[in-house]
N, C-alpha and C positions, 0 to 999 in steps of 0.2 A: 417918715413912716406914715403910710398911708392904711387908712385904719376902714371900717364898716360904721362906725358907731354916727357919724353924721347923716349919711345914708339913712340909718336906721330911724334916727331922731326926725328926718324929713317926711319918712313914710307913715310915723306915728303921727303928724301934723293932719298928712292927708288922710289919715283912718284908715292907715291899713298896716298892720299891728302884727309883728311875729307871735306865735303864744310864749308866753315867757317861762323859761326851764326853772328849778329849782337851781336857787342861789350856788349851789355846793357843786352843782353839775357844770354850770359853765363855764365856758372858755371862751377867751378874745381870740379869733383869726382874724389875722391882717397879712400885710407883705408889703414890701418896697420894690424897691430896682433887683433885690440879690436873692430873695426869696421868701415864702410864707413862712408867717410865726406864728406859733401859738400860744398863748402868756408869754408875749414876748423871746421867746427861746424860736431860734430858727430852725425850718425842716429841711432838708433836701426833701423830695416828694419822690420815689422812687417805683414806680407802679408797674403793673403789669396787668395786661385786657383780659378777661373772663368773662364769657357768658352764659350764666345760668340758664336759657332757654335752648340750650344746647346740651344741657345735662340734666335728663329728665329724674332725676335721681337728688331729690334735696340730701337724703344722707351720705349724697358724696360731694354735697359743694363744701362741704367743712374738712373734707381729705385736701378737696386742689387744694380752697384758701389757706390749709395749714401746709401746704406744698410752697406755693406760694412766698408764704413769709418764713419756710424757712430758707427758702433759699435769697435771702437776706432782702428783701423785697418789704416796704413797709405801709406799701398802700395797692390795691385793683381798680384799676377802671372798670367800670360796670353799663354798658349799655342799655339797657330799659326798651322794651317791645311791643309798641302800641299794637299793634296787628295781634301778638301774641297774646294779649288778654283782652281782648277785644273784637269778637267774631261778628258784632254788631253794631248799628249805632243803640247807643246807652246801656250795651253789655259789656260788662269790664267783671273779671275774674282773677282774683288774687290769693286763691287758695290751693293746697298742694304743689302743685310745680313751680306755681306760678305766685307764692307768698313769697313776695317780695322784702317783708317785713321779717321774716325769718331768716330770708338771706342777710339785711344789714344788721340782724342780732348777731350771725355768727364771724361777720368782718368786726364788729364789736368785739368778739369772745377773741377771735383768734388777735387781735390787735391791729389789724390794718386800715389803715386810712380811707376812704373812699372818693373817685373820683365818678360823680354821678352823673348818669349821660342819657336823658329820657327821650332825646331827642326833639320832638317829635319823630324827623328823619333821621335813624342810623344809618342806612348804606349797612355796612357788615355783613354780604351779600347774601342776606337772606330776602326771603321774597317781600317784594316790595321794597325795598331797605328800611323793614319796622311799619312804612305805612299801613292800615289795614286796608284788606280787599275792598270793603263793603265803600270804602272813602273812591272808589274807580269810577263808580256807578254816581257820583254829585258833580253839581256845576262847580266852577270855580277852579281856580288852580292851584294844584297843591305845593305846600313852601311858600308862601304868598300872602297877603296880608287881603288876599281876598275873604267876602264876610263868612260864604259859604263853609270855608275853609277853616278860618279862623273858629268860626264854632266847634266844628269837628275837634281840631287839636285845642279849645280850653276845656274840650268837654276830659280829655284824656288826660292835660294836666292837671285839671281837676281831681283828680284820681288818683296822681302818681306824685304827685308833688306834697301834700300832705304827708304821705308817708317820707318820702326825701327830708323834709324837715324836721321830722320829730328825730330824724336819726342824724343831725349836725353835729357835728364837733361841738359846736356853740350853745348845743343843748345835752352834751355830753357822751353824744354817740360819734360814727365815724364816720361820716360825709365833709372832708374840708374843704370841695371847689363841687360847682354845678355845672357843667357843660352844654351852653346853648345849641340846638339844631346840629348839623354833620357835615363838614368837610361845605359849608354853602359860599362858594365860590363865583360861579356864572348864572346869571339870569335872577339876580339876586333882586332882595327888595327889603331896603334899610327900615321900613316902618316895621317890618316882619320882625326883624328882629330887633329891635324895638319893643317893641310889644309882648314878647316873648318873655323878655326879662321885666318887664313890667309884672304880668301876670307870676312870674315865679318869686319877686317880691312879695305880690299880692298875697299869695298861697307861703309864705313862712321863711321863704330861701334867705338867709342872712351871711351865707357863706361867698365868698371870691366866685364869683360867676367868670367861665372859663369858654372859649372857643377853639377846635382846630379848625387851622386854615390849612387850603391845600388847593393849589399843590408848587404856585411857583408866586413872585413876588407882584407881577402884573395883575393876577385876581384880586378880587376880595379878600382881606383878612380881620376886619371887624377893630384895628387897631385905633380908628378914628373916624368922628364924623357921626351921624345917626347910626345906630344900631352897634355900637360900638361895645366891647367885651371891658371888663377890668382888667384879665391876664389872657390877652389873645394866646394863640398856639399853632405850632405847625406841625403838619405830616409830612414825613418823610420817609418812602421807602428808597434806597440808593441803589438797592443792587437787584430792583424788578423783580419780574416773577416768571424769569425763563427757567423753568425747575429740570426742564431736558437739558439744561447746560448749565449746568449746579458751579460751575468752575467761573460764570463771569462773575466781573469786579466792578462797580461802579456803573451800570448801567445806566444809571439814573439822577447819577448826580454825585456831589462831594459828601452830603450827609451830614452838612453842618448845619445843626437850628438857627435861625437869624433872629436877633432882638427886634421884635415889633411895638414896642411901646418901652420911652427910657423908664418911666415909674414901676415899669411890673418886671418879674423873673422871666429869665427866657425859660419857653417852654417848650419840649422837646412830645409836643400832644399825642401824637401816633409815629414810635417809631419801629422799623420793621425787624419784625421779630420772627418772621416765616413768610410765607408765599402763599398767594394761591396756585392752581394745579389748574390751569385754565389750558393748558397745554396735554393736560394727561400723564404724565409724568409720572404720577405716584408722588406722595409727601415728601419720603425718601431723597428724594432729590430735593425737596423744597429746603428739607433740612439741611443739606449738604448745602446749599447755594448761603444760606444765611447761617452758617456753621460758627465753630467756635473764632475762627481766624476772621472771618467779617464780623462777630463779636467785638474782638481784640480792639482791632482796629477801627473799624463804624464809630462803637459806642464810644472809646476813650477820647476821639478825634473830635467827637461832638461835644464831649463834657469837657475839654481842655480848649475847644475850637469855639465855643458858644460860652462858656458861662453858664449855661443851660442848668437848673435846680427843681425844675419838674419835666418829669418824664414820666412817657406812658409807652408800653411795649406792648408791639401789636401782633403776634398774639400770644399769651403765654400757657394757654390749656385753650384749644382750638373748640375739641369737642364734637357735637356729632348733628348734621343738617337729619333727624330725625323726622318723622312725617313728610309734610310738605314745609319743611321749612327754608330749603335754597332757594334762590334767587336760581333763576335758569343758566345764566351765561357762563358764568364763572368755575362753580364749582356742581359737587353732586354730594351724595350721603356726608361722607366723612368732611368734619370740618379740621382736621387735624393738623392743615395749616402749615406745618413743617416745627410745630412749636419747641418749646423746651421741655415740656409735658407731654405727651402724646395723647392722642384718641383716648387710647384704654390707661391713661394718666399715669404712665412710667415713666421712666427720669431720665434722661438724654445727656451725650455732653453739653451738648448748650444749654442746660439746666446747669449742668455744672460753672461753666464760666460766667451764665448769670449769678451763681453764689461768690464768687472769687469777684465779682465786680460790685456786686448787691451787699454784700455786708463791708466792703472797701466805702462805700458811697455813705452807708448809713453808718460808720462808726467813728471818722476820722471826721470833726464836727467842721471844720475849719473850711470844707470843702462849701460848706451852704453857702459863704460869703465870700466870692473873690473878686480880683481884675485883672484886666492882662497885667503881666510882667514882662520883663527882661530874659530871655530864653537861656540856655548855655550856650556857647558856641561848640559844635561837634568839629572834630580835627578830620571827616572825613566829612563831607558837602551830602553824599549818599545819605546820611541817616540826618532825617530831619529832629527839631526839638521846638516847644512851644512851650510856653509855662502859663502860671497863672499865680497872682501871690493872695490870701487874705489880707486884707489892708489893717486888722486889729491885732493878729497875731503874726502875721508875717511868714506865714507857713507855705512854702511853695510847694506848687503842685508843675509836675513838668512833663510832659508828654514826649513818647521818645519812639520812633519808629522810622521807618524807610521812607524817603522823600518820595520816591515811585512806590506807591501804596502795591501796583502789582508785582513786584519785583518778589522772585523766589531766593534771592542775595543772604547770604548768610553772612553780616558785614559785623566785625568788632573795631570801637573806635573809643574814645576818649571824650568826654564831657568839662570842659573848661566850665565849670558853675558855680558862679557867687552866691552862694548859699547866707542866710540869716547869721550864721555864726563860723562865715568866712569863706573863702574862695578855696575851689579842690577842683582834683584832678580825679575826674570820675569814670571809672571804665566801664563799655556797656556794650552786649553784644546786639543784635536785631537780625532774629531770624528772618525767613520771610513769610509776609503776611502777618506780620507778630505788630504789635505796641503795649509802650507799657506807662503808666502813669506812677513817677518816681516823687517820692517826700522828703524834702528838705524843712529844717526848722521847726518842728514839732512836736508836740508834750504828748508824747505816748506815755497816757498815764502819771505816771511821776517818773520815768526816764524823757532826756532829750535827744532825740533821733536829730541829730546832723544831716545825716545827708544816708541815705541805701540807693543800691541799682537794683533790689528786691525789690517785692509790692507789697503792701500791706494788704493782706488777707481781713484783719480786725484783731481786739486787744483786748483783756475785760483784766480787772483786777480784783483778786480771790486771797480774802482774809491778809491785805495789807503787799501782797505780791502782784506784779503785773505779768501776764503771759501776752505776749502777741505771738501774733502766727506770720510771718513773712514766705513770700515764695520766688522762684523764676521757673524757665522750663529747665527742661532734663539738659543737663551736661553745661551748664553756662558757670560762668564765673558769678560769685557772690561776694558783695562788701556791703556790711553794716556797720555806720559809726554813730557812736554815742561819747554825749559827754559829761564828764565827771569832774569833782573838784578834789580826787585826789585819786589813786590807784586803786582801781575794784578788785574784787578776787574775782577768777572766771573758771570755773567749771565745766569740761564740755561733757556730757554725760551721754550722748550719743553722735554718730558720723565723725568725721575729721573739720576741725575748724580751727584757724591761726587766730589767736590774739596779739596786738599791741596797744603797747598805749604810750603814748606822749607829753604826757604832762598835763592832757585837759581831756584830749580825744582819746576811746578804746574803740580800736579800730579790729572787726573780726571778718576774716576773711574765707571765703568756704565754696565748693563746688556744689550747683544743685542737685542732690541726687538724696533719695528716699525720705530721711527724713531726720533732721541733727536738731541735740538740744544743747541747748547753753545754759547755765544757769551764773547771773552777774547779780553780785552781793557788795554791798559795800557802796565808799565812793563819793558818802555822802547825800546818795537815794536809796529807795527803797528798793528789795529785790527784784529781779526781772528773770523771766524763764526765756529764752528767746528760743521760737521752736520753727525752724529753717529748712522750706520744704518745697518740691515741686510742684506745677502747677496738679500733679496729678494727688497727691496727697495734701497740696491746700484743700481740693473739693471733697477731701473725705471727712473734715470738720465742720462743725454746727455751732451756732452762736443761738440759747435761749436765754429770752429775758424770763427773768423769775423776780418777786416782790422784792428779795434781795441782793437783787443785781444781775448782770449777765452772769453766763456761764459758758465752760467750752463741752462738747460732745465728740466725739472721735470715736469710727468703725462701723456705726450704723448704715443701713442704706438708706436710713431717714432718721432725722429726732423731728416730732412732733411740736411736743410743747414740754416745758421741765418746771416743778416749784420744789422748796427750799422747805421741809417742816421734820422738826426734833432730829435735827443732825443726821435728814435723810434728802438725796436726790432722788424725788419721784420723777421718772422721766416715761415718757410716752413714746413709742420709737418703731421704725422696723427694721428686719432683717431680710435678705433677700439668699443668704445663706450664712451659717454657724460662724462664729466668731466673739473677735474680743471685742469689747468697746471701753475705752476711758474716758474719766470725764473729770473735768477742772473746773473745782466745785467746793465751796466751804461747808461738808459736809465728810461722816465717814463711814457713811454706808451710803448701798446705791440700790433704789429700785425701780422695775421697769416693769410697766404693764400690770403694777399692781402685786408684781411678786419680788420678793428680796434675792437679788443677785449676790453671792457672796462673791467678794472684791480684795482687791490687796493693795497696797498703796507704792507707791512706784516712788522712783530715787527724782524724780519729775514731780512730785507732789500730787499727781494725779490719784483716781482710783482705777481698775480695771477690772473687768470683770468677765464669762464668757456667757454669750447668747446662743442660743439654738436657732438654726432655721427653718424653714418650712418643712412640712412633710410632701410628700410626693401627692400629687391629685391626681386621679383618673375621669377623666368626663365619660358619660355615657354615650353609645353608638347611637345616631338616630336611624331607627327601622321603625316597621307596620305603619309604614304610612298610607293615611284614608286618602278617599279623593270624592270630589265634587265637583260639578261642571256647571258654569253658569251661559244660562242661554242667551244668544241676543232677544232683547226687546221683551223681557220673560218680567215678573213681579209687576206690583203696585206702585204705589206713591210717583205717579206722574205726575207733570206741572205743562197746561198747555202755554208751548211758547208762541206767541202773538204778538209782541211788542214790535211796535215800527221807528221809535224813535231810540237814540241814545245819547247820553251825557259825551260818549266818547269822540274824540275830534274824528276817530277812522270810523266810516261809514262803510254799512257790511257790503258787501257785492250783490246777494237779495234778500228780499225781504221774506219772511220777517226776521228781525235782530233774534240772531240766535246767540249769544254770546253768553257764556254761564253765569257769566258775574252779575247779569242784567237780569238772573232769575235767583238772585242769593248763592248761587252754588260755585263758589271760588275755589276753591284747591280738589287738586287729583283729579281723578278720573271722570268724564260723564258720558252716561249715555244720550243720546237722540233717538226717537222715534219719530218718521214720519209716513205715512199715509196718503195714495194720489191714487187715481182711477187709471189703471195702466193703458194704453196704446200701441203704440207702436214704436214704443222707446229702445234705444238700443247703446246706450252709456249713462251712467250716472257720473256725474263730473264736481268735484268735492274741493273746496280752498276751509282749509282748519290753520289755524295761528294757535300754538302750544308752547314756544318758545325754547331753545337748544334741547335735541336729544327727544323734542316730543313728537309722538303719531298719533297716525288715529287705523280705525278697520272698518271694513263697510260689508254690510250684510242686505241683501234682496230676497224678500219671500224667506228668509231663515238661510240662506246659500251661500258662502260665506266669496266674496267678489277680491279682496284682497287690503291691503295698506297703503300707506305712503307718510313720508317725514314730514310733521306738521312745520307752519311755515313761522321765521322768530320774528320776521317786524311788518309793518304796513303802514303806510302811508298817509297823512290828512289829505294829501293831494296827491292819488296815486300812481307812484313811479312803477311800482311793481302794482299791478292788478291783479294778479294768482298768487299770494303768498301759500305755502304748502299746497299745491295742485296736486290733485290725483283725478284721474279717469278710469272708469273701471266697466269694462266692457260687462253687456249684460248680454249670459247664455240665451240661447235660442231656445222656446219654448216655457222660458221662466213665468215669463208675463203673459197673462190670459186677457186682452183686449176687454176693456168694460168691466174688469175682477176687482176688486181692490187688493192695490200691492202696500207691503210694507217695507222701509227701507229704514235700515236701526245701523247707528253709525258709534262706536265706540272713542273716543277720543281722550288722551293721556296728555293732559295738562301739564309743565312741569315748573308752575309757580309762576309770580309776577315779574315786572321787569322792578330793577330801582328804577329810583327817580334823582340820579345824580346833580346830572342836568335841571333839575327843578322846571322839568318840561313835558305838559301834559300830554303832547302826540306820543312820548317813551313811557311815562307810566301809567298812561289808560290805553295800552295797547290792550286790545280783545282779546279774550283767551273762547277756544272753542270753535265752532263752526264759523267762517268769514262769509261762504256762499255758496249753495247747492242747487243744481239743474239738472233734472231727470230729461231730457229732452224737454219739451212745452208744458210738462204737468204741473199742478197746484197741488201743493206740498201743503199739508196740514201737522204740523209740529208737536212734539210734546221732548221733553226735556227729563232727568233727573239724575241728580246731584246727591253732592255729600250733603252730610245735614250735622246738629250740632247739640248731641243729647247724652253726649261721654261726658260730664264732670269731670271724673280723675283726667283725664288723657287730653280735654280740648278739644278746638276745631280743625287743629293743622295736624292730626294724626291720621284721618280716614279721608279718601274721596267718594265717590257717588256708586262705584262698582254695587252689583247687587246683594253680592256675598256679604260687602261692608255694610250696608243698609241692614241687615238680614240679619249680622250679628255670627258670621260665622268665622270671624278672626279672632272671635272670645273664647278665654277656655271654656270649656263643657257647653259648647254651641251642641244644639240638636241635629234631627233632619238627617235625612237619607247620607251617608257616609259610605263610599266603595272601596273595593280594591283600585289603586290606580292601574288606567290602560297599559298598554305594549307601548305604546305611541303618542306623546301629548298632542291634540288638536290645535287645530289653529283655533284661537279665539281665547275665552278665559276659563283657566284649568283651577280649581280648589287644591291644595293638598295640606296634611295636617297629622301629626304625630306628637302624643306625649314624653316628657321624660322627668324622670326623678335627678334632684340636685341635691347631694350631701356632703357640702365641703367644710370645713374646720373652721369654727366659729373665730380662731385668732390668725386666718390667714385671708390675704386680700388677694382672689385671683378672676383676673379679669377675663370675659369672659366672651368668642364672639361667633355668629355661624360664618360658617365659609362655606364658599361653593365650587368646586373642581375647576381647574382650568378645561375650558372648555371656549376657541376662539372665534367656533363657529354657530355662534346658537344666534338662535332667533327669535330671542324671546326677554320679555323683562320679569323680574320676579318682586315684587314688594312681601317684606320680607315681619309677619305680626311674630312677635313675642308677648305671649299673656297680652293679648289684645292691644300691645304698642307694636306702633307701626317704625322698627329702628333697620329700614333700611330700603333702599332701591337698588335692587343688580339689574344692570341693565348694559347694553352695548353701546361702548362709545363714552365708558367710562371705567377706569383700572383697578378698581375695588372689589375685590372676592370677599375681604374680612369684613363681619358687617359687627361693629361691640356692643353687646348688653349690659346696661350698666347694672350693679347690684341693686337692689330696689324694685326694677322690672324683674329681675329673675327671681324666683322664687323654690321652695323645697319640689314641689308639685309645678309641671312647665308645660303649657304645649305654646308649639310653634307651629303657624300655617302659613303657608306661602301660597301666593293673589299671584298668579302667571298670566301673564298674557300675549299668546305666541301671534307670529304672524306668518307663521308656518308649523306645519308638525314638526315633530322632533323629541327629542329624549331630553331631560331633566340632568343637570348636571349634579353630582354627586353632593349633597349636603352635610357637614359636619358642626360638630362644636368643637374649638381651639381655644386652649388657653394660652392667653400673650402675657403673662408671668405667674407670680408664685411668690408673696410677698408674706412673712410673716409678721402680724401688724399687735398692738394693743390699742390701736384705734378701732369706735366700734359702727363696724361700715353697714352692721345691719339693723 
């Protein structure tokens, strides 16, 4: 068993000293070969990715994270966003959105583990992957132990790591691994990381320092040598992110985590949990491609296939690319990822098979510690079997599905398995695309489960009884054997179910269908409820820890969180329509939400009770909308652009460096203004770099000349010389010979690139103008940008438009407001309308605008609600619904919408939709 505490005693040598937690608060984390402990007692680590800078709404990161763990999930990976609190060098912000500190108090409240991931680089294809902008515009190369560099990212863990540590396991809070840098694979540099974990020593980290490697065995994985991790980790996505073809299988590989180091757990760091939409597709499909059946099979194949006892699931509440927070390439507003949570954080099937795997994983202890075993032999070659046994208890675990993982075969065969307490003949059907992970030899509770072809759902035991929950799918055959040292009495109190017994084994035998109860008394154990059910009515139970033990929940379409006080079940919970709920619980009354349910207690020992659902909402119609027109090359706050040189390897096409980032102004939109002595010019000829989906508009004397698709890469040695070209003929008569002209160029930035590659020609690519030629004229510059003077909202919510500068995406902005024209102009249109919101203080309904199918527009719309910027519609990507999270929305609302056409045209219809109707005792406002 390898432990921190020598580590620790080294670094106290050299002076650099964790702060030390109060005696009563700490905990020892360690781990070996099989997995992390904490006082010694072993974890499985079962996680799932959430990011808060994705959910501008702290009063709803405590809904997912309670989403989260109840769908039997006992830790989040947490990525951390230097860019995102950090608009500057030595400006870092860790207040309202972005208190970080308040997010690790409520993975505390809620109970979940934390896997903490500061990066410096994430990837997580937001802009830059986490890097900030402001780091584009310095020497040195980023991910790199270069010095330039190196200052930048300690100045940031400087910042974020103090908070990381005060919130360790090891000081009583919930961070139990630290995650070095991102997926750093190629072009790599061992001092870097190195030094990395030096420095996060330095700053308090006392916890198992963690890596994902990615993506095949030939890279880097940090498992030895300089820069080497305690518990390396892999990414794996197997089945890609082709979301137009939701139906392939294994794209990418088998999806089994490979042990990289024999002393540590294997660890399963990013696994695919949805898709991105790099194709357009819509989530929809992303979900369907990583659905509940690549669930089944993916996950059970990894955890039976690997040994594998840390996992992190990639992504489990996607959430929402808000301001300018994407990365260009890949994605656009919605980060919603295909998860098991959605965007507006509704519950999916694959939320559900995450519960039916996630309380499997965390309940049945024996799983933390295993090694291969001996497999059954199947009596048909088609369905494969794999096992795995704990070597202290002997509990085997055996994996059971179709040897051709794509085969849609619906095969039933027999399992020859020497089980702990002897050899059987075990029948087992395998649908297709199905697997199941079966338990032999194991102490459920104070029953011994022999051998089942059901799964174990979870078990808890209430005032001296054990209840588990066993399931399969609809219509399969079911056998559960236990054993006893003398005849039990068996009670079947709902469905049809056969007993026998033998002399040692009671063997009960049953088809899967809604939902049967057993009750087995006697025998020499203690009671057992055995409650035998379909995969579809396993997902409709909840497992909450309370001070005095687990408990069960059943009907809800959520439980919260439950405690245990004066022979009451206070339970937190929601409905998503009227019904019953029962709950298995040492208790004889049952309250929800703070009111008393009158209940009745069932021949099941349960209690039951009925809830109400929601009431109906009606949103308000959006009408009387104002309008405002912003001019080119119109207001103040110019910044003359002059500069001749740049940090960046691509060198502009002329001079001077107009690139935004080389004048502070990194995200969204900027104007240019330039100024020449006209001639006899007769084109202006335009190269702008905006990266996927981005333009730019060009205006002469105020006359609007037209667009073109800004250009995504450029070259240190250039292969392409015109990235984004446009030409734009100048009318006759425009230019007056000897007059001064002025030529205003709007340009729509659409974020930074990552920096995957750890390669500066990809991620100090120029955003903005590359190089402009009016015929032979001398072009005198002026530039302006976003700026950075929103506290609540941050720097990646606005870009440099005028209206933004101006303040007219706020509510109660002033200034001349119209009736909107017949006809939107080409160029940038204002439009803006209030509305009243009065929905029901105990109901959670999500909340989003949508905008008419309309497949021919021309135009993009950024989309403010109360002065947040929660969306981009734009062509060339499938998103109409754009979600407001509660928090942003308010009683009193106005919404304005930032258009910027590149031709006239009409507005496509605007609404508000609700994407459900939840009635909650959580309090989301």
């Amino acid at each position: 068993m390898r432990t921190l505490r020598t580590l620790l005693a080294l670094l106290m040598v050299l002076g650099v000293a964790a702060t030390p937690a109060a005696a009563s608060e700490r905990h020892d984390v360690a781990y070996d070969r099989y997995s992390l402990t904490v006082d010694g007692q072993r974890v499985l680590l079962w996680s799932g990715e959430f990011h808060y800078f994705r959910l501008p709404s702290p009063e709803l990161w405590r809904d997912v994270l309670q989403k989260i763990k109840a769908a039997g999930f006992n830790g989040v990976s947490l990525y951390f966003h230097w860019g995102y609190h950090s608009p500057a060098p030595g400006v870092y912000d860790f207040s309202g959105v972005r208190d970080v500190d308040r997010l690790l108090r409520m993975t505390e409240e809620t109970g979940l583990y934390v896997v903490a991931r500061p990066g410096p680089y994430i990837n997580a294809e937001t802009t830059g992957g986490g890097l900030p902008a402001w780091l584009k515009t310095t020497e040195g190369r980023a991910r790199s132990s270069d010095p330039t560099y190196t200052a930048a990212y300690r100045e940031w863990l400087s910042r974020i790591n103090p908070i990381l540590a005060r919130h360790q396991v090891t000081r009583g809070g919930s961070v139990i691994a630290y995650n070095v840098e991102n997926e750093y694979a190629v072009n790599v540099d061992p001092l870097y990381m190195e030094q990395l974990q030096q420095k996060a020593r330095a700053d308090g980290i006392d916890v198992p320092i963690t890596h994902n490697a990615c993506c095949n065995a030939d890279l880097a994985n940090w498992s030895s040598g300089q820069g080497a991790v305690q518990i390396p980790g892999v990414d794996d996505y197997p089945n890609g992110f082709d979301c137009q073809n939701p139906d392939t299988w294994g794209a990418w590989g088998e999806g089994v985590t490979r042990r990289l180091r024999d002393d540590a757990p294997v660890y399963a760091a990013e696994y695919q949990a949805g898709a991105i939409d790099g194709a357009n597709a819509g989530y929809e499909g992303c979900r369907e491609l990583t659905g509940p059946d690549f669930m089944k099979v993916y996950y059970k194949s990894n955890v039976i296939g690997s040994g594998a006892t840390m996992f992190g699931y990639y992504m489990t509440f996607g959430g929402t690319n808000w301001g300018w927070l994407p990365q260009p390439n890949d994605v656009y507003t919605s980060y919603d990822y295909g998860s098991a949570i959605t965007e507006s954080r509704g519950l999916t099937a694959k939320y559900d098979e995450f519960k039916r795997q996630g309380l499997f994983m965390t309940t049945v202890a024996p799983l933390a510690k295993t090694d291969p075993g001996p497999a059954p032999v199947s009596a048909d070659p088609a369905v494969f079997a794999q096992a795995r046994v704990n070597p202290d208890t002997g509990t085997q675990f055996v994996l059971v599905r179709h040897a051709d993982r794509k085969t849609s075969a619906d095969v039933s065969t027999t399992l020859a398995w020497s089980t702990p307490d002897g050899a059987h003949q075990v029948p087992v059907r395998v649908g297709g695309r199905d697997a199941k992970i079966l338990v032999a030899g194991y102490d459920l509770g104070g029953q011994r489960l022999v051998w089942s072809n059901s799964e174990i759902l979870t078990h808890v035991t209430v005032q001296g009884r054990d209840v588990a929950v066993l399931y399969g799918r609809e219509g399969e055959q079911g056998s559960t054997v236990l054993r006893y040292s003398s005849k039990p009495r068996v009670r079947v109190l709902d469905g049809a179910v056969r007993s026998s017994f033998d002399g040692k084994d009671l063997k009960l035998d049953y088809t899967h269908s809604g939902l049967a109860r057993v009750l087995v008394s006697g025998g020499g154990r203690p009671p057992v409820l055995l409650l035998l059910g379909t995969d579809q009515t396993a997902a409709e139970f909840w497992r909450l820890d309370t001070a005095k033990g687990p408990v069960l929940v059943r009907g809800t379409s959520l439980a919260r969180s439950a405690a245990i006080s004066g022979g009451r079940l206070e339970l937190e919970a929601d409905m998503d329509e009227a019904g019953e709920v029962e709950t298995f619980a040492p208790v004889s009354r049952l309250v929800v939400g703070g009111r008393l349910v009158p209940a009745r207690r069932t021949a099941s020992g349960s209690l039951v009770g009925k809830l109400a659902g929601p009431r109906p909402v009606t949103l308000p119609v959006l009408s009387q909308w104002q309008y405002r027109a912003e001019s080119p090359a119109s207001g103040s706050g110019w910044t003359v652009a002059d500069k001749t040189t740049t940090a960046s390897p691509i060198k502009p096409k002329t001079l001077p460096v107009l690139y935004s980032d080389e004048y502070g102004f990194h995200h969204g939109n900027v104007w240019y203004r330039g100024t020449f002595t006209a001639g006899a010019e007769k084109t202006v000829s335009v190269n702008a770099i905006t990266g996927r989906r981005g333009n730019y508009l060009v205006w002469l004397n105020g006359r609007y000349l037209g667009s073109a698709a800004g250009g995504t890469e450029a070259d240190a040695e250039p292969v392409n010389p015109d990235p984004g070209r446009g030409d734009f003929a100048i009318p006759d008569g425009l230019l007056k010979p000897g007059s001064t002209a002025t030529l205003s160029v709007l340009v729509t930035n659409m974020g930074h690139n990552d920096n995957w590659t750890a390669d500066d020609v990809r991620f100090k690519q120029p955003r903005g103008l590359y190089g402009v030629t009016v015929g032979d004229a001398r072009i005198s510059w002026q530039i302006r940008g976003s700026r950075y003077d929103d506290v609540e909202r941050g720097s990646l919510n606005t870009g440099g438009l005028y209206g933004e500068l101006a303040g007219w995406h706020l509510p109660g902005s002033g200034g001349r407001w119209s009736q909107p024209p017949a006809s939107m102009p080409a160029g940038v249109s204002w439009y803006r309308t209030t509305f009243g919101l009065d929905l029901p203080e105990d109901q959670d309904v999500p909340v989003a605008v949508r905008f008419g199918e309309q497949p021919d527009r021309k135009y993009r719309a950024f989309v403010f609600v109360n002065g947040w910027n929660v969306g981009h519609y734009m062509t060339g990507a499938p998103q109409r619904d754009f979600v407001v999270p509660t928090g942003v929305l308010r009683r009193s609302n106005t919404i304005v919408l930032a258009v910027v056409a590149t031709e006239p045209g009409e507005l496509a219809p605007v609404s508000l939709v609700a994407l459900g109707n939840h009635r909650t005792s959580a309090h989301l406002r």
